[in-house]
ZAGUSE-359638 format. One record per residue: residue number from 1; x, y, z of N, C-alpha, C in turn. Coordinates in steps of 0.1 Angstrom, whole numbers, always signed. Layout:
k / nx / ny / nz / cax / cay / caz / cx / cy / cz
NUM / X / Y / Z / X / Y / Z / X / Y / Z
...
! end
This chain:
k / nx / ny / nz / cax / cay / caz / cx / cy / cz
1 / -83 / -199 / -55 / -91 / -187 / -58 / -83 / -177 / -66
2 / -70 / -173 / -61 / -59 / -167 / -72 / -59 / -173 / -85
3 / -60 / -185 / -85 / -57 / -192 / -99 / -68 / -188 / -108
4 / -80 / -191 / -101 / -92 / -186 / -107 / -90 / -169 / -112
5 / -88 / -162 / -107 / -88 / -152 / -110 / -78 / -146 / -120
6 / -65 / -150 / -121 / -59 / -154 / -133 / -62 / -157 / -143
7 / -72 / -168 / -144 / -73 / -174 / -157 / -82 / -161 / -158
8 / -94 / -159 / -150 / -103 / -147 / -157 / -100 / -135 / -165
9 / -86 / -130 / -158 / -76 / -121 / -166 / -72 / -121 / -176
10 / -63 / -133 / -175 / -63 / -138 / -192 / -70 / -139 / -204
11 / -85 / -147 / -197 / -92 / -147 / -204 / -102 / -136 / -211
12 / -103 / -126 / -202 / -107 / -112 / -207 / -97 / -106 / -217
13 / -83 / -106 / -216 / -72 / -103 / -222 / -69 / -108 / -233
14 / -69 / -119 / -237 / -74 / -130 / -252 / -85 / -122 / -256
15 / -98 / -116 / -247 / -112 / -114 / -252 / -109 / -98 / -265
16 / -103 / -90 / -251 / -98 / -78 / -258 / -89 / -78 / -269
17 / -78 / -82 / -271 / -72 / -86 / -280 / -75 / -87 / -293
18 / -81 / -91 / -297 / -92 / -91 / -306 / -103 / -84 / -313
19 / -103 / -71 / -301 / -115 / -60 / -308 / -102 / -47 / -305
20 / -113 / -38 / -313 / -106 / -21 / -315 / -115 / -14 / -313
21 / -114 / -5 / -305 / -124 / +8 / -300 / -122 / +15 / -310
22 / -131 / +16 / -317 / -131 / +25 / -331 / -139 / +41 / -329
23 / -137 / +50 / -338 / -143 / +56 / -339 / -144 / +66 / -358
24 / -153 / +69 / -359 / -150 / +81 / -378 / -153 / +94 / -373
25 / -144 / +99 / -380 / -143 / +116 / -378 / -139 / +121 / -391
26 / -139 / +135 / -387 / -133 / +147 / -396 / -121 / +153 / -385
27 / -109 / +148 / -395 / -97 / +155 / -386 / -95 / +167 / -388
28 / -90 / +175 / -381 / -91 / +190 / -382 / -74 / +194 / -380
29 / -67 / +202 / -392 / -52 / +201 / -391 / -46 / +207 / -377
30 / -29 / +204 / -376 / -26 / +201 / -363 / -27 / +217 / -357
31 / -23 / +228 / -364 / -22 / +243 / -362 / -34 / +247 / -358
32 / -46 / +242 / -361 / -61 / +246 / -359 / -66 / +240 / -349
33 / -59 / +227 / -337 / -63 / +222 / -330 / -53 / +229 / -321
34 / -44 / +229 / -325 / -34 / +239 / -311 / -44 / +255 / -305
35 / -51 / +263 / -317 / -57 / +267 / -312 / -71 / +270 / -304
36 / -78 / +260 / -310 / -90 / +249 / -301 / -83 / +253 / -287
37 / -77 / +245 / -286 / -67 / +237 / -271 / -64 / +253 / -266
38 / -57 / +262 / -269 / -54 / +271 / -264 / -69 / +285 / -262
39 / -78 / +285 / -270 / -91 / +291 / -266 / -96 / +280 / -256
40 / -96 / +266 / -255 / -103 / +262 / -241 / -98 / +263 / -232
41 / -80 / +264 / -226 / -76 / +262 / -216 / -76 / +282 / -212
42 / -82 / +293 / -226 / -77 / +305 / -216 / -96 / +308 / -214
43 / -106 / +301 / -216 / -117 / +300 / -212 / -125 / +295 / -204
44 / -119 / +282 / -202 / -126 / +274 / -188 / -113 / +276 / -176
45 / -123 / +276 / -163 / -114 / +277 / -156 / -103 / +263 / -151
46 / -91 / +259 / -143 / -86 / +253 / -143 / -90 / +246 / -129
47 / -105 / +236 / -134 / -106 / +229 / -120 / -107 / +215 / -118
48 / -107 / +206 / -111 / -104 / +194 / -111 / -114 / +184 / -118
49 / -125 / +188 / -114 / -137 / +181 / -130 / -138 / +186 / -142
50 / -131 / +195 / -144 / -127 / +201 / -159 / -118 / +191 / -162
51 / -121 / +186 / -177 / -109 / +179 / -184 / -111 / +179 / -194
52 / -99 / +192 / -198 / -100 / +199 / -215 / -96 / +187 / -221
53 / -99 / +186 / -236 / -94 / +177 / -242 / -80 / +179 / -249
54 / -70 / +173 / -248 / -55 / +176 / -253 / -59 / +181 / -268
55 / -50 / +187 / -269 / -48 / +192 / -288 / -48 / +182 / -300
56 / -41 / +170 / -295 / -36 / +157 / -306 / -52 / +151 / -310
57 / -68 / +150 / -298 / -73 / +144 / -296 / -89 / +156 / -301
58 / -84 / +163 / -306 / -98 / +171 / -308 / -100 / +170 / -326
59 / -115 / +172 / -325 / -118 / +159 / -342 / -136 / +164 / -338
60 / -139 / +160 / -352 / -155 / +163 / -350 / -160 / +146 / -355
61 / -166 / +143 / -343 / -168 / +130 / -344 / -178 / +130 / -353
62 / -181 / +118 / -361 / -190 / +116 / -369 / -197 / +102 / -365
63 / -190 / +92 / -357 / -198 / +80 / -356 / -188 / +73 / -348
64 / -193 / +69 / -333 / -181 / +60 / -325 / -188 / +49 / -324
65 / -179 / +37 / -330 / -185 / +28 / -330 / -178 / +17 / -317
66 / -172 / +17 / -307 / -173 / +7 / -301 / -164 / +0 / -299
67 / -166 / -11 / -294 / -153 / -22 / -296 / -158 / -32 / -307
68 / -151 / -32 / -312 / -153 / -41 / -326 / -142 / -49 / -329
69 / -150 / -65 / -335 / -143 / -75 / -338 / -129 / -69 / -347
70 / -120 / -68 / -348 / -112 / -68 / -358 / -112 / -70 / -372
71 / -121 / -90 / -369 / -127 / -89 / -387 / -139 / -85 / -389
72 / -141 / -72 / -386 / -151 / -67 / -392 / -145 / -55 / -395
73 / -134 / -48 / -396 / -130 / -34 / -401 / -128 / -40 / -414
74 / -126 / -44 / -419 / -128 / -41 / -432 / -139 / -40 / -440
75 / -147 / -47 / -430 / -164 / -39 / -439 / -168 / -26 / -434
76 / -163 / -26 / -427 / -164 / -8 / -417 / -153 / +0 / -426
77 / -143 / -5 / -432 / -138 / +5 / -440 / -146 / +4 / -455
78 / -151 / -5 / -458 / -160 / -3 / -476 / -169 / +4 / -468
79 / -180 / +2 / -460 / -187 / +10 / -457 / -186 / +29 / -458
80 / -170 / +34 / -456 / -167 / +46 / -452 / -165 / +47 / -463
81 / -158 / +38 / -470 / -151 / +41 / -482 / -164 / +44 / -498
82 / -174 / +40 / -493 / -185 / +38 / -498 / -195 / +53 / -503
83 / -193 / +58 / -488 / -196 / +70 / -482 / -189 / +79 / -490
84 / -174 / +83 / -489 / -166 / +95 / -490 / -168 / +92 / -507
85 / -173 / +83 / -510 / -170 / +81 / -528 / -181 / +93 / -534
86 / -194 / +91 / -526 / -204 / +100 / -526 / -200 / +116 / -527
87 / -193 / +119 / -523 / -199 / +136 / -517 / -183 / +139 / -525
88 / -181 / +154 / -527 / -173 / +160 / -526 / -166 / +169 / -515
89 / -152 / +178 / -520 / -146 / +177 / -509 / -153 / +195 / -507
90 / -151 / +204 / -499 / -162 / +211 / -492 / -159 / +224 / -478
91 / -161 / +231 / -478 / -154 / +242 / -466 / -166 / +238 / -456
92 / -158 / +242 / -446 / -166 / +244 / -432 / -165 / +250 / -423
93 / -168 / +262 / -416 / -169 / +268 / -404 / -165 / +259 / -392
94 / -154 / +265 / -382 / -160 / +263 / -367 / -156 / +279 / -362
95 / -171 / +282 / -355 / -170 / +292 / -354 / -167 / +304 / -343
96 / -159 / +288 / -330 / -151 / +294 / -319 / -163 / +298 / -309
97 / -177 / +298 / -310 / -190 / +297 / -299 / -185 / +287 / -291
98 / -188 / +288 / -277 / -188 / +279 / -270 / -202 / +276 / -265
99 / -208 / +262 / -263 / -220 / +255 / -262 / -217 / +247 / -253
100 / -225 / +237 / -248 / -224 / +225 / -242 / -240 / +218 / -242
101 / -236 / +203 / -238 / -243 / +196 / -233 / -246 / +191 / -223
102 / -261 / +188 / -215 / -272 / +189 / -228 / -276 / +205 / -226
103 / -270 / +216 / -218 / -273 / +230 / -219 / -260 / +232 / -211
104 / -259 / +250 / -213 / -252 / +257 / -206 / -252 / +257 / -193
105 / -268 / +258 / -189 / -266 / +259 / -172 / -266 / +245 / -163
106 / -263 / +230 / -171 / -259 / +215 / -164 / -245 / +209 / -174
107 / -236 / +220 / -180 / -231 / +214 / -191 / -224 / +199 / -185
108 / -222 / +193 / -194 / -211 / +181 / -192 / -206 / +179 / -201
109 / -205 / +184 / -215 / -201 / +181 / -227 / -197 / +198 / -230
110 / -186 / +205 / -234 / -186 / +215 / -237 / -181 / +217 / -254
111 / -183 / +222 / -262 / -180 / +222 / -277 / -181 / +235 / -284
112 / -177 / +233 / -292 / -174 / +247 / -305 / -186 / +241 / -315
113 / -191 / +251 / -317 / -199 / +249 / -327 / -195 / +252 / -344
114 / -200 / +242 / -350 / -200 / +242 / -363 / -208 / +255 / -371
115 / -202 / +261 / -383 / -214 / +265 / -393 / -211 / +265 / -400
116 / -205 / +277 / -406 / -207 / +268 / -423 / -206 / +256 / -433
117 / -209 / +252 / -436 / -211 / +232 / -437 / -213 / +223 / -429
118 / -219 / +228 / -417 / -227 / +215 / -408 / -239 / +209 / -413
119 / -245 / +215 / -427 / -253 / +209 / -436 / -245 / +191 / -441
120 / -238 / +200 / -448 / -230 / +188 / -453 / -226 / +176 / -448
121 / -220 / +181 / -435 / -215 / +172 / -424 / -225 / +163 / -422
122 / -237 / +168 / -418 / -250 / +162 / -412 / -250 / +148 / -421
123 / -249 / +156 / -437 / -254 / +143 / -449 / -246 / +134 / -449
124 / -230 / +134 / -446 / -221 / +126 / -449 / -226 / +115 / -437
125 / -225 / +118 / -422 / -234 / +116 / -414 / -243 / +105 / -420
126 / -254 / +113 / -420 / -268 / +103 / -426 / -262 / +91 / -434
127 / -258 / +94 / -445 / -251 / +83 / -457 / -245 / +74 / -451
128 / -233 / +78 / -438 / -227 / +62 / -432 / -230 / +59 / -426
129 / -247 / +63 / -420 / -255 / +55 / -407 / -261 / +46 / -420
130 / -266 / +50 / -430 / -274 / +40 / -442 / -259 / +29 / -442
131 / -248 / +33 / -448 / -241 / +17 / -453 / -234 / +12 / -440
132 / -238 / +17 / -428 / -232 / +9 / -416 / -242 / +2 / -412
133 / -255 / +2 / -410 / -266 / -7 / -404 / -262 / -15 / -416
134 / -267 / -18 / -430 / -262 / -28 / -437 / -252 / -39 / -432
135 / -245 / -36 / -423 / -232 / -42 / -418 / -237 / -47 / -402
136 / -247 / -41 / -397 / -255 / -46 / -387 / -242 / -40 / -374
137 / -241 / -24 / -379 / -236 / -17 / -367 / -249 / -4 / -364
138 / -254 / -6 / -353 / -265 / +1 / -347 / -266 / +15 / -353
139 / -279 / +21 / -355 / -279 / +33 / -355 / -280 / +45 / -342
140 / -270 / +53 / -342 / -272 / +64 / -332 / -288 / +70 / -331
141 / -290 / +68 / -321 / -305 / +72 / -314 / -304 / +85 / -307
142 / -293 / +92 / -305 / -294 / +107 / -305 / -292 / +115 / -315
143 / -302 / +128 / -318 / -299 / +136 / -332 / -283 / +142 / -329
144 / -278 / +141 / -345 / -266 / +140 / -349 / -264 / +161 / -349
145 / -255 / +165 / -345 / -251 / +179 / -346 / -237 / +182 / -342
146 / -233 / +183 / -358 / -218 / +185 / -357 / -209 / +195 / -349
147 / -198 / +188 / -337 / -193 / +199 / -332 / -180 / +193 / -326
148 / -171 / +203 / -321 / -159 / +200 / -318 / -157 / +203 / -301
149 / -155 / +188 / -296 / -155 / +191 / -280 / -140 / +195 / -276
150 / -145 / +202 / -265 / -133 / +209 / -261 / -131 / +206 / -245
151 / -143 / +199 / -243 / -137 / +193 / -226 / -153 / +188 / -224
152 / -146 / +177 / -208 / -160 / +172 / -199 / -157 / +176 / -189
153 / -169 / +176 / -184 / -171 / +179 / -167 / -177 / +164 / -164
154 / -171 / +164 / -151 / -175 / +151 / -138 / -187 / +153 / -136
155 / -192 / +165 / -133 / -198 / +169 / -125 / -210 / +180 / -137
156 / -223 / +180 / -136 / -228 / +195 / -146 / -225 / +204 / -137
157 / -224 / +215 / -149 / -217 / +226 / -146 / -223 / +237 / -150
158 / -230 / +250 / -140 / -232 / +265 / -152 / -223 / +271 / -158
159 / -220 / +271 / -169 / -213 / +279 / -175 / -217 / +289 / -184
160 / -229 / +293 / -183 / -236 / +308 / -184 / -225 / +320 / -184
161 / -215 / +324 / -171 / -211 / +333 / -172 / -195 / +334 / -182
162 / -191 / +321 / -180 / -181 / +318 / -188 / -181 / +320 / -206
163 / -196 / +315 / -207 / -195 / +317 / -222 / -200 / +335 / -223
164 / -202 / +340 / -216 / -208 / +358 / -216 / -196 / +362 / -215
165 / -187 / +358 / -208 / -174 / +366 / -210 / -160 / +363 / -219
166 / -169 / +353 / -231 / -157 / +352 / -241 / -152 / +359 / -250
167 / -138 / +361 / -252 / -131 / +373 / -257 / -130 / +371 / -264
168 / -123 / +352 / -271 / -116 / +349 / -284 / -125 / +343 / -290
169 / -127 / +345 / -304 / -129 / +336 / -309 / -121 / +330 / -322
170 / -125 / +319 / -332 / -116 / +313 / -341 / -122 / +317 / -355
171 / -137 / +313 / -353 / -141 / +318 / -370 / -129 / +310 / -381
172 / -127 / +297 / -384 / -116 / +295 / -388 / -130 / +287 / -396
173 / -124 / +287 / -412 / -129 / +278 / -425 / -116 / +266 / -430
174 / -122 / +260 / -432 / -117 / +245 / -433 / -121 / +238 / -442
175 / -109 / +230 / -454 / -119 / +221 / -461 / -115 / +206 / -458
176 / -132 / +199 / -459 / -133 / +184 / -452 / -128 / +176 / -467
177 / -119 / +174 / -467 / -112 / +165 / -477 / -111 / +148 / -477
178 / -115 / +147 / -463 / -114 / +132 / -458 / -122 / +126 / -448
179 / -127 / +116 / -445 / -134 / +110 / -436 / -118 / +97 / -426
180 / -118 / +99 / -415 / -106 / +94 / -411 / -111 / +85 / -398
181 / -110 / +73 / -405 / -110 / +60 / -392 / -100 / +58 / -382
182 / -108 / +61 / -371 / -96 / +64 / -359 / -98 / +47 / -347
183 / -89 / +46 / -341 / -89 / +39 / -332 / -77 / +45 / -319
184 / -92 / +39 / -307 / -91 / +48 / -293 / -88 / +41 / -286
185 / -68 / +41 / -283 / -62 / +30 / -272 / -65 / +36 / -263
186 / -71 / +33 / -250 / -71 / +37 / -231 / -60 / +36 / -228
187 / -53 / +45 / -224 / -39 / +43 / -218 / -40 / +53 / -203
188 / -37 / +51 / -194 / -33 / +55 / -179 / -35 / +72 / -181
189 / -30 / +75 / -189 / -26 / +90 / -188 / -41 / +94 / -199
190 / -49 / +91 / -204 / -60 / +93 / -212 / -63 / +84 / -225
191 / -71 / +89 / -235 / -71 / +78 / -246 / -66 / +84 / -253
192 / -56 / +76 / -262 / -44 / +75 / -275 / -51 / +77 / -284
193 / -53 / +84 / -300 / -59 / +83 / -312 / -54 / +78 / -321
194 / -50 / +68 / -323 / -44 / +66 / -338 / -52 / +64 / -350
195 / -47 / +64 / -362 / -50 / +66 / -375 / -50 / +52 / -380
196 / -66 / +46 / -383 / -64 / +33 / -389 / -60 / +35 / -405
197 / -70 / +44 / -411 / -72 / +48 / -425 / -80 / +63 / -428
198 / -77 / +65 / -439 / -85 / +77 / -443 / -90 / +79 / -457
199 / -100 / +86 / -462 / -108 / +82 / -470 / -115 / +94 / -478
200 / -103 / +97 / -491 / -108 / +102 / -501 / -124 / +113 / -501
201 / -124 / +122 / -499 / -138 / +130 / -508 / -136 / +129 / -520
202 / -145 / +130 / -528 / -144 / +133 / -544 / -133 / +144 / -547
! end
């Protein structure tokens, strides 16, 4: 019965081996995420189903794709690369609001909202859901709205009074220069981001 259960190990472990939890974003530089990280930790309170997101790991997702065969990142990179060839490079608001999902008074998803250029975002968006199904990676079936998470809750949560009593905000402009393929190791202490590639705007 041990033996059996070994080989199962293994064999999951061969299985994994082989794929990468991917995800595409807009990286946001490292000075601008220290302050993200420092407006969420002096705005949410410090409680055990809160879990602000670390500084290294905050990014405006654009498309998480999964665990994916290995030989398929390279059509997942023409596909991106496909994309960023399209658009130019571009400013963007985040404008330090705090929101959540799917509302303020059950949040579980809490985030900074985008504006000035969440137009844009949106399109870049649209364009690599077009050359990713080509590649027969699913399209997202929730509407797309650009924003930058700053923690989950275990549990929904009101946070009605928390966003009424916010003092800071960021108002920070930013230009999206790049579309950046990440991959998301799980490691014990949370998930790792590294940098597969990155990808040119006009």
């Amino acid at each position: 019965m041990r033996d059996a259960k070994k080989r199962d190990n293994i064999k999951d472990f061969n299985k994994n081996e082989f794929k990468k939890r991917l995800f595409i974003a807009v990286d946001i530089p490292e000075v601008v995420k220290d302050n993200i990280y420092n407006l969420a930790t002096e705005t949410l309170p410090e409680e055990r189903h809160i879990r602000i997101v670390p500084a290294p790991n905050i990014h405006i997702t654009l498309k998480f794709l999964g665990d994916i065969n290995i030989n398929k990142t390279g059509k997942i990179e023409d596909a991106i690369r496909i994309t960023a060839d399209l658009f130019e490079k571009f400013k963007y608001e985040i404008s330090g609001r705090i929101n959540a999902f799917p509302d303020t008074g059950n949040a579980r998803v809490v985030f900074l909202e985008v504006d000035k250029g969440s137009e844009q975002i949106c399109k870049i968006y649209n364009e690599l859901e077009n050359n990713l199904s080509k590649i027969k990676i699913e399209r997202e079936k929730r509407k797309f709205s650009p924003h930058v998470t700053i923690a989950r809750l275990k549990d929904g949560k009101n946070i009605k009074e928390l966003i009424a009593g916010q003092k800071k905000f960021l108002n920070t402009t930013l230009n999206c220069m790049e579309i950046t393929l990440f991959e998301s190791r799980l490691k014990p202490y949370g998930a790792e981001y590294i940098i597969i590639n990155k990808f040119n705007l006009k």
